[in-house]
KEBA-742941 format. One record per residue (C-alpha): residue in one letter; residue number from 1; y, x, z. Coordinates in Angstrom, 1 decimal. Layout:
// residues N
+------+-----+--------+--------+--------+
: rest :  nr :     yy :     xx :     zz :
+------+-----+--------+--------+--------+
:    A : NUM :      Y :      X :      Z :
...
+------+-----+--------+--------+--------+
//
This chain:
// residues 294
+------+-----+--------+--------+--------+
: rest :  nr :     yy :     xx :     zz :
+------+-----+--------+--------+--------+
:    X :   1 :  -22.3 :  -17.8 :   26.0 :
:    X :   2 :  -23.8 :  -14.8 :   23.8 :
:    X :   3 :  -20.2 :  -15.2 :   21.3 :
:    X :   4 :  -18.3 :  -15.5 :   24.9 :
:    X :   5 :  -19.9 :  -12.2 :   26.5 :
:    X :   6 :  -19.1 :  -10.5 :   23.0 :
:    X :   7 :  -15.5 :  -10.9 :   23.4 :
:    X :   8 :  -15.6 :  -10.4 :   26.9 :
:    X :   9 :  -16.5 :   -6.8 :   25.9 :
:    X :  10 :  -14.0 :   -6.0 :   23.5 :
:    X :  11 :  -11.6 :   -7.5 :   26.0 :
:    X :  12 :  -13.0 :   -5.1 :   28.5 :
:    X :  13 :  -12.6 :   -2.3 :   26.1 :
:    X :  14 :   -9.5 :   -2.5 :   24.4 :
:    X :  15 :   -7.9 :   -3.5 :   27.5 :
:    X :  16 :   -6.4 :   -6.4 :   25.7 :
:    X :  17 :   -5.7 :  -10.5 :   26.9 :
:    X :  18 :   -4.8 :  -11.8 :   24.2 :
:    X :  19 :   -7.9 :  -13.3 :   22.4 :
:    X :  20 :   -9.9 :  -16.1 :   24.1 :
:    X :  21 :  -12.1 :  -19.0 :   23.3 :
:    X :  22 :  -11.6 :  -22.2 :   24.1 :
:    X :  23 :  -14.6 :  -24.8 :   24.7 :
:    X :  24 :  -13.0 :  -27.3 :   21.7 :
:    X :  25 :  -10.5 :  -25.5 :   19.9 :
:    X :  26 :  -12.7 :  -22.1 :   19.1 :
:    X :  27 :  -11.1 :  -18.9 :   18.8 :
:    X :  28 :   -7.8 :  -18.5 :   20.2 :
:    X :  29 :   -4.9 :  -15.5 :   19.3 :
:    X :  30 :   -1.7 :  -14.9 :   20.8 :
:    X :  31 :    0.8 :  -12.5 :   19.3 :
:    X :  32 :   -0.7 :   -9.4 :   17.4 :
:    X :  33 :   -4.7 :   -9.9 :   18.7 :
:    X :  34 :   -5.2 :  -11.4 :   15.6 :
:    X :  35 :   -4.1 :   -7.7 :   13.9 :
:    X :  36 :   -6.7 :   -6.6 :   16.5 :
:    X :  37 :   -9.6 :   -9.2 :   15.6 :
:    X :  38 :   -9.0 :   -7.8 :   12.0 :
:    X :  39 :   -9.2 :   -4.4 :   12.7 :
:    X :  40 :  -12.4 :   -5.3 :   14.5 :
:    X :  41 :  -13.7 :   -7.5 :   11.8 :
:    X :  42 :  -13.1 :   -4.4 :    9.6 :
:    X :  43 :  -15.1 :   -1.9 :   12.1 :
:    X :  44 :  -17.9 :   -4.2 :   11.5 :
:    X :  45 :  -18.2 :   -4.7 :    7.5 :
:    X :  46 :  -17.1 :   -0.8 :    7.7 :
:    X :  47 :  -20.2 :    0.2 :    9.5 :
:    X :  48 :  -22.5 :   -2.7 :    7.8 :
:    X :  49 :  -21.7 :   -1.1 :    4.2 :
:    X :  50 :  -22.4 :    2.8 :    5.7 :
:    X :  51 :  -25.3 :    4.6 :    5.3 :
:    X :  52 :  -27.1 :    3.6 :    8.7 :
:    X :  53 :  -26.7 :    6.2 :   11.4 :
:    X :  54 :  -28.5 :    6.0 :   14.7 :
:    X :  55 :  -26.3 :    6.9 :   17.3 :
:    X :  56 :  -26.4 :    5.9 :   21.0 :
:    X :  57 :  -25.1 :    2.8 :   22.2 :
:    X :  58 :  -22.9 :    4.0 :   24.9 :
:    X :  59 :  -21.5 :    6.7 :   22.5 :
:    X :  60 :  -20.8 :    3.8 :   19.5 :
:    X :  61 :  -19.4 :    1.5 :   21.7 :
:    X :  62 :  -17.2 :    3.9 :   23.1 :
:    X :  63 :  -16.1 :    5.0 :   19.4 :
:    X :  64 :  -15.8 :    2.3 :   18.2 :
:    X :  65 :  -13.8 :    0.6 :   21.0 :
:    X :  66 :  -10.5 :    3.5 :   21.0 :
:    X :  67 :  -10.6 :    4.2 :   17.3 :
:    X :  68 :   -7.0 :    3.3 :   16.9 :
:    X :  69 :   -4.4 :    5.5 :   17.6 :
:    X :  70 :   -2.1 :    3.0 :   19.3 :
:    X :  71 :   -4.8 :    2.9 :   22.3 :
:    X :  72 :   -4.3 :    7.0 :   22.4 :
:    X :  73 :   -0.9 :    7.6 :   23.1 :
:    X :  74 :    1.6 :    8.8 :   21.0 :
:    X :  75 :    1.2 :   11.3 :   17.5 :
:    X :  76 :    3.1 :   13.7 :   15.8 :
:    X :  77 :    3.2 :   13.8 :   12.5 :
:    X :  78 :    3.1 :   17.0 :   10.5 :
:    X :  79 :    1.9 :   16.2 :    7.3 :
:    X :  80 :    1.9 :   12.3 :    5.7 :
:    X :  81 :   -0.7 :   12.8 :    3.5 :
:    X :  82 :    1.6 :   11.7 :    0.5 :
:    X :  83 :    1.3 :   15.6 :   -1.3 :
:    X :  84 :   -0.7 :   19.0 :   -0.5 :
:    X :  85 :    1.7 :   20.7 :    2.3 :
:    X :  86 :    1.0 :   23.8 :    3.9 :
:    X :  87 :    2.5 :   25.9 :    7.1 :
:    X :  88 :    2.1 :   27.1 :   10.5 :
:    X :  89 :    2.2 :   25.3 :   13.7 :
:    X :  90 :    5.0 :   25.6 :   16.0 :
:    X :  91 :    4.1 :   23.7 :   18.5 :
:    X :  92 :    1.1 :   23.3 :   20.5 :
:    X :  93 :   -1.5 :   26.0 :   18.5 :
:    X :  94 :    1.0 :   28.1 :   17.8 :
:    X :  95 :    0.9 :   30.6 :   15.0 :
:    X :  96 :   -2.4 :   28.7 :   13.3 :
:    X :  97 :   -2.1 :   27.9 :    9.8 :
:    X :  98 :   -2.9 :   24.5 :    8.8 :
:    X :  99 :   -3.1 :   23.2 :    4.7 :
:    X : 100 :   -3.6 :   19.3 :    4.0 :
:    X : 101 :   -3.7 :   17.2 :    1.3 :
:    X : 102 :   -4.3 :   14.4 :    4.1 :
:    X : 103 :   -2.6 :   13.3 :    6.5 :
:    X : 104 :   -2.4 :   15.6 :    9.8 :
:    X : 105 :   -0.8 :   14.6 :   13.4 :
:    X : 106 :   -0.4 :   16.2 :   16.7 :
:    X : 107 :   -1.7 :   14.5 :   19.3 :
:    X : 108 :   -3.6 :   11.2 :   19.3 :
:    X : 109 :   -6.4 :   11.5 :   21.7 :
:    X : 110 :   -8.2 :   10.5 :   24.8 :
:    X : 111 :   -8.6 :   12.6 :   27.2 :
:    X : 112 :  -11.9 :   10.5 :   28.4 :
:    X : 113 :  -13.1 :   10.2 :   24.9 :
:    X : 114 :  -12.6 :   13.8 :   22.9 :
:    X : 115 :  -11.8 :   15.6 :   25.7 :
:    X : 116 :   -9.2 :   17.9 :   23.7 :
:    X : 117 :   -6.3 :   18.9 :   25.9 :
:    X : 118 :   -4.1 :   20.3 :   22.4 :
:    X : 119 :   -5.5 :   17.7 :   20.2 :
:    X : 120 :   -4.6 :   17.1 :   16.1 :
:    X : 121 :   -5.9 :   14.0 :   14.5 :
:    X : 122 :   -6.8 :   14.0 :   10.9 :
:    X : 123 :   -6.9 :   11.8 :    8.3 :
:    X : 124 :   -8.5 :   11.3 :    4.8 :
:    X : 125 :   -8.1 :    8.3 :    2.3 :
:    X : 126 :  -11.2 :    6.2 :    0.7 :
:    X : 127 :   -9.8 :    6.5 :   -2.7 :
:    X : 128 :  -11.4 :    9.0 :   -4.3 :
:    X : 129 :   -8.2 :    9.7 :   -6.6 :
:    X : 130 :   -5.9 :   10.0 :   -3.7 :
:    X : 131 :   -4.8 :   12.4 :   -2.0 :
:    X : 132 :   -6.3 :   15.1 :   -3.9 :
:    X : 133 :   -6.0 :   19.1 :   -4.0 :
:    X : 134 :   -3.7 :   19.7 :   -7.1 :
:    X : 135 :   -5.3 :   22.4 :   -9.8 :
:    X : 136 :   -8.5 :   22.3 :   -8.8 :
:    X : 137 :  -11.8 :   22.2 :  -10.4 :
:    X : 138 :  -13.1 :   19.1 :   -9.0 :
:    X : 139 :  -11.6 :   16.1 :   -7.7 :
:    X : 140 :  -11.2 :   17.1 :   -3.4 :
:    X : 141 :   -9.7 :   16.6 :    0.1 :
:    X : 142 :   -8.9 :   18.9 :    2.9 :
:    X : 143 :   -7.1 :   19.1 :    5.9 :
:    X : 144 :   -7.6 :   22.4 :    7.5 :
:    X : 145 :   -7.0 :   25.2 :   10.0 :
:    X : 146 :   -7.1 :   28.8 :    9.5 :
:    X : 147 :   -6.9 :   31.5 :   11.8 :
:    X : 148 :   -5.5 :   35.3 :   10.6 :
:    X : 149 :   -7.6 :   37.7 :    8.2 :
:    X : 150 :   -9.4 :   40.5 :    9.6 :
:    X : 151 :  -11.5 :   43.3 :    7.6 :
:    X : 152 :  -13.9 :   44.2 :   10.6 :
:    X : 153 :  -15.0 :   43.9 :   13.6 :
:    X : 154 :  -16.3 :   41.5 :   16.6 :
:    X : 155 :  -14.6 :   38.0 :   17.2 :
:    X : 156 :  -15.1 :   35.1 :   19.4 :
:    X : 157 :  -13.4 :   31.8 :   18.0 :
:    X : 158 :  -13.5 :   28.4 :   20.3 :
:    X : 159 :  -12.5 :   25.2 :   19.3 :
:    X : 160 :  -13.4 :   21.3 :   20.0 :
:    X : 161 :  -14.0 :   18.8 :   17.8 :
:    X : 162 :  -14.6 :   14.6 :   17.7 :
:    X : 163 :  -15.6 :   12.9 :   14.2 :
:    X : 164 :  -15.7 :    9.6 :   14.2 :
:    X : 165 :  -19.0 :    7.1 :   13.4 :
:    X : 166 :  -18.1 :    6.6 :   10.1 :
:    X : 167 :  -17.7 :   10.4 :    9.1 :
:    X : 168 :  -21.7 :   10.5 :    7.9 :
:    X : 169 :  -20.8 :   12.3 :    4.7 :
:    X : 170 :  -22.0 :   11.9 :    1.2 :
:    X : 171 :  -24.0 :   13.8 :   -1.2 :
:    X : 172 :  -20.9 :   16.0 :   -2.1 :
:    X : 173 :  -19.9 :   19.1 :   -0.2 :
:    X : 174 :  -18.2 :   18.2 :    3.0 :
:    X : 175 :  -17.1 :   21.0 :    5.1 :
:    X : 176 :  -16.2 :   21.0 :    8.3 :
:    X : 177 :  -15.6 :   24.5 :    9.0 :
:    X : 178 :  -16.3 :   27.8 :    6.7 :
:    X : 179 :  -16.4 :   31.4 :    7.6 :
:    X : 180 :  -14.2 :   32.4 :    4.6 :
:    X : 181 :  -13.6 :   36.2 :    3.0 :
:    X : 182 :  -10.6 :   36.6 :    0.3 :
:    X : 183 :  -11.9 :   39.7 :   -1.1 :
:    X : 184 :  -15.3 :   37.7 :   -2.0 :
:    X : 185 :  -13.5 :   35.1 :   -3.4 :
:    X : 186 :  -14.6 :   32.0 :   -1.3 :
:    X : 187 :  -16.4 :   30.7 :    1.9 :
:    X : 188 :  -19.8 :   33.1 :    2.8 :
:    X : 189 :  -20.6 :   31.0 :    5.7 :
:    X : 190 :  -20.2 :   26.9 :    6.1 :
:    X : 191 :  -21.5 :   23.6 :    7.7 :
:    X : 192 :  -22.1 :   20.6 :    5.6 :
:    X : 193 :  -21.9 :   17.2 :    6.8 :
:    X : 194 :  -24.1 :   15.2 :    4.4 :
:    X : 195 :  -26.1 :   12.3 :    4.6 :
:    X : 196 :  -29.4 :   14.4 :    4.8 :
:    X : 197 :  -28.2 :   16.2 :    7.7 :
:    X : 198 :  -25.1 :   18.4 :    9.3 :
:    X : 199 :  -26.3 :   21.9 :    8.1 :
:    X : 200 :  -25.1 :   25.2 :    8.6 :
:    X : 201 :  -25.3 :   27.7 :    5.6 :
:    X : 202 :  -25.3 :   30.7 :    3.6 :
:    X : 203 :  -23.3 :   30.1 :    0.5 :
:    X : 204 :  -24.2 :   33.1 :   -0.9 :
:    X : 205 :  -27.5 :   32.7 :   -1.0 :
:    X : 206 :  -27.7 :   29.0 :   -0.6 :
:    X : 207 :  -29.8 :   29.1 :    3.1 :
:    X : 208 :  -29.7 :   26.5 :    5.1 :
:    X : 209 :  -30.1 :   28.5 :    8.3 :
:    X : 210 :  -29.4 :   25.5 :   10.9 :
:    X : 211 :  -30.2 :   22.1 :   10.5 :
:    X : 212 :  -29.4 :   18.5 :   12.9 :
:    X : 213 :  -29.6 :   14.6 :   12.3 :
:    X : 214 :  -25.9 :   13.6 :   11.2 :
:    X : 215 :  -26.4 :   11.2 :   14.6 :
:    X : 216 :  -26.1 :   14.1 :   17.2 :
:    X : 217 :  -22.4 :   14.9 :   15.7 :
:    X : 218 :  -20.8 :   11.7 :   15.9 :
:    X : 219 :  -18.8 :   10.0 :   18.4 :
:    X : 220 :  -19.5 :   12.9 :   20.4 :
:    X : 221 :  -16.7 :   15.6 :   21.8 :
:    X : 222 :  -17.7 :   19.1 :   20.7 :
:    X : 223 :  -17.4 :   22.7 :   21.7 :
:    X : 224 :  -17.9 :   25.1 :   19.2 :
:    X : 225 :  -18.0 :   29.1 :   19.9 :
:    X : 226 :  -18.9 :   31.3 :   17.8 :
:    X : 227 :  -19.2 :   35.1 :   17.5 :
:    X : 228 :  -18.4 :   36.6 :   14.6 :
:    X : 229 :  -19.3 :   40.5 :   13.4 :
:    X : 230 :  -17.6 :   40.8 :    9.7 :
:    X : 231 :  -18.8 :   43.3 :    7.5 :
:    X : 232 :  -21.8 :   44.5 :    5.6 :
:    X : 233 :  -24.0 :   45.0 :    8.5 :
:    X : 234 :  -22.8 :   41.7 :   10.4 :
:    X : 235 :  -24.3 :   39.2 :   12.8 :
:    X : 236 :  -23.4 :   35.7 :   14.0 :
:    X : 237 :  -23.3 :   33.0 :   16.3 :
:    X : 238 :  -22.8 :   29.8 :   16.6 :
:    X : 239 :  -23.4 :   27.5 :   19.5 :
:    X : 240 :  -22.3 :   23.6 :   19.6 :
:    X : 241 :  -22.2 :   21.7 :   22.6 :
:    X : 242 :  -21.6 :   18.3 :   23.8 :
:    X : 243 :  -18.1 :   19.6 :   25.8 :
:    X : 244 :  -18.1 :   17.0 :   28.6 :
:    X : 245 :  -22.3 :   17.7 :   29.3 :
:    X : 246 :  -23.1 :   21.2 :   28.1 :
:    X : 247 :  -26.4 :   20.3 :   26.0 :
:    X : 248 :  -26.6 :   22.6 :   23.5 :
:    X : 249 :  -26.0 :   19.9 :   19.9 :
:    X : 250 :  -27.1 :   23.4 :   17.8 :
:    X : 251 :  -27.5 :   26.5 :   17.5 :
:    X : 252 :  -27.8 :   30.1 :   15.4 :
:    X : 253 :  -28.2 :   33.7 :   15.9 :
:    X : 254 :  -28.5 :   35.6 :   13.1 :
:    X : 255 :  -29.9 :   39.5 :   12.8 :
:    X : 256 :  -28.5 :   41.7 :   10.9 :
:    X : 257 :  -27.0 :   40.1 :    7.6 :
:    X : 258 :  -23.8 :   40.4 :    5.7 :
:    X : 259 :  -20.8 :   38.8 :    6.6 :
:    X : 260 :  -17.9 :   38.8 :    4.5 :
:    X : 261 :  -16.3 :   41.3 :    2.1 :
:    X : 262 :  -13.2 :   42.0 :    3.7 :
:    X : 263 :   -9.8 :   39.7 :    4.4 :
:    X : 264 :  -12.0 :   37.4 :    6.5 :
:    X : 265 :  -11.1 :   34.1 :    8.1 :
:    X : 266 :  -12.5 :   31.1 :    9.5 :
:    X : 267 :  -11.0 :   27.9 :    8.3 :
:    X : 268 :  -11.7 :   24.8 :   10.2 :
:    X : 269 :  -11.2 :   20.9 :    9.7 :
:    X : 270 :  -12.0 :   18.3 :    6.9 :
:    X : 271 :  -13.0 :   19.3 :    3.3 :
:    X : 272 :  -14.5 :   17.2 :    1.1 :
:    X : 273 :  -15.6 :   16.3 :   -3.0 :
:    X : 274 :  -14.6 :   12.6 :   -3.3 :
:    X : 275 :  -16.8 :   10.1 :   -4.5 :
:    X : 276 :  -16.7 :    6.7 :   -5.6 :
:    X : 277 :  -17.6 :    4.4 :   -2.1 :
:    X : 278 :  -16.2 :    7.2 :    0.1 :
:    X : 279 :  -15.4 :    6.1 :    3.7 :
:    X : 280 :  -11.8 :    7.0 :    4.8 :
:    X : 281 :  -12.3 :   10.0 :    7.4 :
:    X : 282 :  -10.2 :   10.2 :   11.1 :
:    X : 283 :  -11.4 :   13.2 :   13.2 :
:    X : 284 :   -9.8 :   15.1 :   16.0 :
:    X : 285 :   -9.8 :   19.0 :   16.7 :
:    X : 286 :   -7.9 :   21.2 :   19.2 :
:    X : 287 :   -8.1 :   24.2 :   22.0 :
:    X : 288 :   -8.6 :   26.5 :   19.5 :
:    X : 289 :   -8.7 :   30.4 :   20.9 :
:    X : 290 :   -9.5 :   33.5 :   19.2 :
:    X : 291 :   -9.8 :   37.0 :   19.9 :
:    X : 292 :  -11.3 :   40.3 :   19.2 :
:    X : 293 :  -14.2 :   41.2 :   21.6 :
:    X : 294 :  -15.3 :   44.7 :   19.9 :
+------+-----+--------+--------+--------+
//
C-alpha cells in the first residue's frame, strides 16, 4: 500500500499513466515511463549523494515533480553549452547581454512553479572540466546576464529567479549575481551560494553584509529589486522576496559606502569554480527591468 500511494503521487504529479503495479507481476511500464522512472530514480540518488538541505515539503515536492523541461513547455535555445558564446538578446529581454559557457534557453517554465512570465532556463554540467571559461585563471562556469554600464547615479534593477533543489553550492565561489565596475577591475558587490549559507558581500573588503540558510532559496520563485547608487559616496539595496507570497527571503540597506569605480554593471545568472563531485546546475531567471530613478 505505502509503494502503491508512492506512485500514486508521482502519477498525480507528473500527470503521467503509464506506470502501474500490478498485484503479481510488480512494476509495470508502458512506452517511455520507464525513461521517466529513471529520471526519477536519478532525482533520488541525486539528492541522497547532496549535501542535506532542509527545505519544505510542499516546496521539494513541487521541485522535484516539474524538473524536466518536457513538462514546461517548449525552449529556445541560444547557446548549447558546447563553447563560450556571447551576444545580445533579440527576443524576449531585448537589448540584455548574455555570455555562457553553459548552456542557455528561452523559455522552459511554469507559470505555477517560477512564476516568470519572460523566462530563460540555464544549465551547467557536473564535469568539472567541461564547459569551462577559456583563458582563465581557474578552472569555471557561467552563464550570465548583464545590463549596460553606467558611471553614476541612482538605479532600480528587478528580476526573478527559481534554482532548483540541487543548486546548494560548494565551497568554491558561486555567484549568482555581482554588482560589477570595469574601471575597478572586477565585481565590488556579490551573493555567494555556498554550502555554509547564500551570502551577500563586499568583495573589496571581504564583508559578508547579509547572510540566509541555502534552504530559504531553493525551489522557491524569487523577486529581487534592488537600488543601486554608484560612486564613491554610494548606497544599496537589496530586497528578495518569495514572488508568489511577498515574505521578505532577505534583505540589505547599506549607509553610505562605496560603490563602484566607474563603468558599472550588474551581471546576473550562474557563475561558478568547478569542483570535483559538482552537481549539474538548471535555474530559471526572467522579467528583468531597469532604469535610472535619480
Amino acid at each position: 500500500m505505502q509503494v502503491t500511494s508512492v506512485f500514486k503521487l508521482y502519477k498525480i504529479y507528473f500527470g503521467y499513466d503509464g506506470l502501474s503495479i500490478d498485484p503479481l507481476r510488480g512494476l509495470q511500464f508502458s512506452g517511455t515511463a520507464f525513461n521517466m522512472f529513471m529520471y526519477i530514480t536519478n532525482f533520488v540518488l541525486l539528492c541522497l549523494f547532496t549535501p542535506a538541505v532542509a527545505i519544505p515539503a510542499e516546496r521539494a515536492i513541487a521541485c522535484q515533480s516539474r524538473t524536466a523541461r518536457g513538462l514546461q513547455g517548449r525552449a529556445t535555445v541560444i547557446s548549447d553549452g558546447t563553447s563560450f558564446r556571447s551576444g545580445t538578446l533579440t527576443t524576449g529581454l531585448v537589448g540584455l547581454k548574455w555570455q555562457a559557457t553553459g548552456a542557455l534557453y528561452q523559455g522552459g517554465c511554469s507559470a505555477g512553479l517560477q512564476n516568470i512570465n519572460t523566462c530563460y532556463e540555464m544549465t551547467l554540467s557536473s564535469d568539472p572540466n567541461a564547459q569551462l571559461e577559456p583563458d582563465a585563471g581557474s578552472p569555471r562556469q557561467r552563464v550570465e546576464f548583464l545590463n549596460s554600464r553606467v558611471d553614476n547615479g541612482t538605479y532600480r534593477y528587478t528580476w526573478r529567479s527559481y534554482f532548483n533543489a540541487y543548486n546548494t553550492g560548494g565551497t568554491r565561489f558561486f555567484h549568482t549575481m555581482q554588482i560589477f565596475s570595469a574601471t575597478y577591475g572586477g565585481p565590488v558587490y556579490f551573493t555567494n551560494l555556498l554550502v555554509q549559507g547564500f551570502q551577500f558581500q563586499d568583495a573589496v573588503t571581504n564583508e559578508v553584509l547579509a547572510s540566509i540558510p541555502v534552504s530559504d532559496i531553493l525551489c522557491r520563485p524569487l523577486q529581487h529589486t534592488i537600488d543601486i547608487t554608484y560612486g564613491q559616496n554610494g548606497r544599496i539595496n537589496y530586497v528578495i522576496t518569495d514572488s508568489t507570497t511577498g515574505t521578505i527571503v532577505m534583505s540589505y540597506r547599506s549607509g553610505q559606502r562605496s560603490v563602484g569605480t566607474g563603468a558599472n554593471y550588474l551581471k546576473f545568472g550562474l557563475y561558478r569554480g568547478t569542483w570535483s563531485g559538482m552537481p549539474s546546475l538548471k535555474a530559471w531567471y526572467g522579467d528583468y527591468t531597469g532604469r535610472q530613478v535619480a
